[in-house]
C-alpha positions in Angstrom: 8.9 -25.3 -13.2 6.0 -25.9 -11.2 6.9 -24.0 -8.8 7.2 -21.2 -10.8 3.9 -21.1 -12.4 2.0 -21.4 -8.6 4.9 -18.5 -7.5 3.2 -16.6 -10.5 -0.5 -17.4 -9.5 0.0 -16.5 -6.3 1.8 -13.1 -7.2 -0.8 -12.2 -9.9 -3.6 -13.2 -7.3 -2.3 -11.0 -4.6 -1.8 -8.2 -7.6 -5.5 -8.6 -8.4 -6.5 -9.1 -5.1 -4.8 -5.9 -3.8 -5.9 -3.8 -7.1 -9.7 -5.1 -6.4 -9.3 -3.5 -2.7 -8.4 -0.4 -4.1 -10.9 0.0 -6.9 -13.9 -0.5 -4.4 -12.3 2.2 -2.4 -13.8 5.7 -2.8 -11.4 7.6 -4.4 -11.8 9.1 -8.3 -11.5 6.2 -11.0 -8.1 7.8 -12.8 -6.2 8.2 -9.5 -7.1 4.8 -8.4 -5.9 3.4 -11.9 -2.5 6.0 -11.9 -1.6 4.3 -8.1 -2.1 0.7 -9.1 -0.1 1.3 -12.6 2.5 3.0 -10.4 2.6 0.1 -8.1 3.2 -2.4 -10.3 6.0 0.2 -11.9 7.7 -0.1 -8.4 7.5 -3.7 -8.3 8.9 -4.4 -11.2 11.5 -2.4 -11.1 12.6 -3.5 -7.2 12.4 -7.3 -8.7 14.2 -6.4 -11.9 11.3 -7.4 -14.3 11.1 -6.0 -17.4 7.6 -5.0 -18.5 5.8 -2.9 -21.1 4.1 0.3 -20.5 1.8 -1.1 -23.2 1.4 -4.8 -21.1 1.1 -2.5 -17.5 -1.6 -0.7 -19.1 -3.6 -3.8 -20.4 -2.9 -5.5 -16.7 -4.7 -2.0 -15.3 -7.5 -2.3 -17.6 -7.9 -6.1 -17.2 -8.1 -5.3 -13.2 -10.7 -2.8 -13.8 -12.9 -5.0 -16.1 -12.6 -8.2 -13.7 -13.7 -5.5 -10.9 -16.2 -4.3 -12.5 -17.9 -7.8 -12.8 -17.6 -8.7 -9.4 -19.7 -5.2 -8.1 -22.2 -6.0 -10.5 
């Protein structure tokens, strides 16, 4: 079980990681959100995980909040 839960840190921290990368890059706000919603869609659907539009959305906008602490 253990296991598991550092698996998941180290997933969500390469998610966030990633998703930080892309925000600070200079494209327009809504396509950088649409690509990082989209590639969480693919992964989740390559490892079979089942996940909300609603809960994708939330991840997106938590990404974009912790993101904009860290340039400020």
């Amino acid at each position: 079980m253990k296991q598991l839960t550092y698996f998941g840190a180290f997933i969500g921290g390469a998610i966030a990681g990633a998703a930080l990368g892309i925000l600070m890059a200079p494209d327009k706000g809504t396509d950088t959100r649409t690509r990082i919603s989209d590639a969480v869609s693919d992964f989740c659907k390559k490892h079979n995980l089942k996940v909300s539009k609603e809960d994708m959305e939330d991840l997106v906008d938590d990404i974009k909040d912790a993101a904009a602490e860290v340039v400020d």
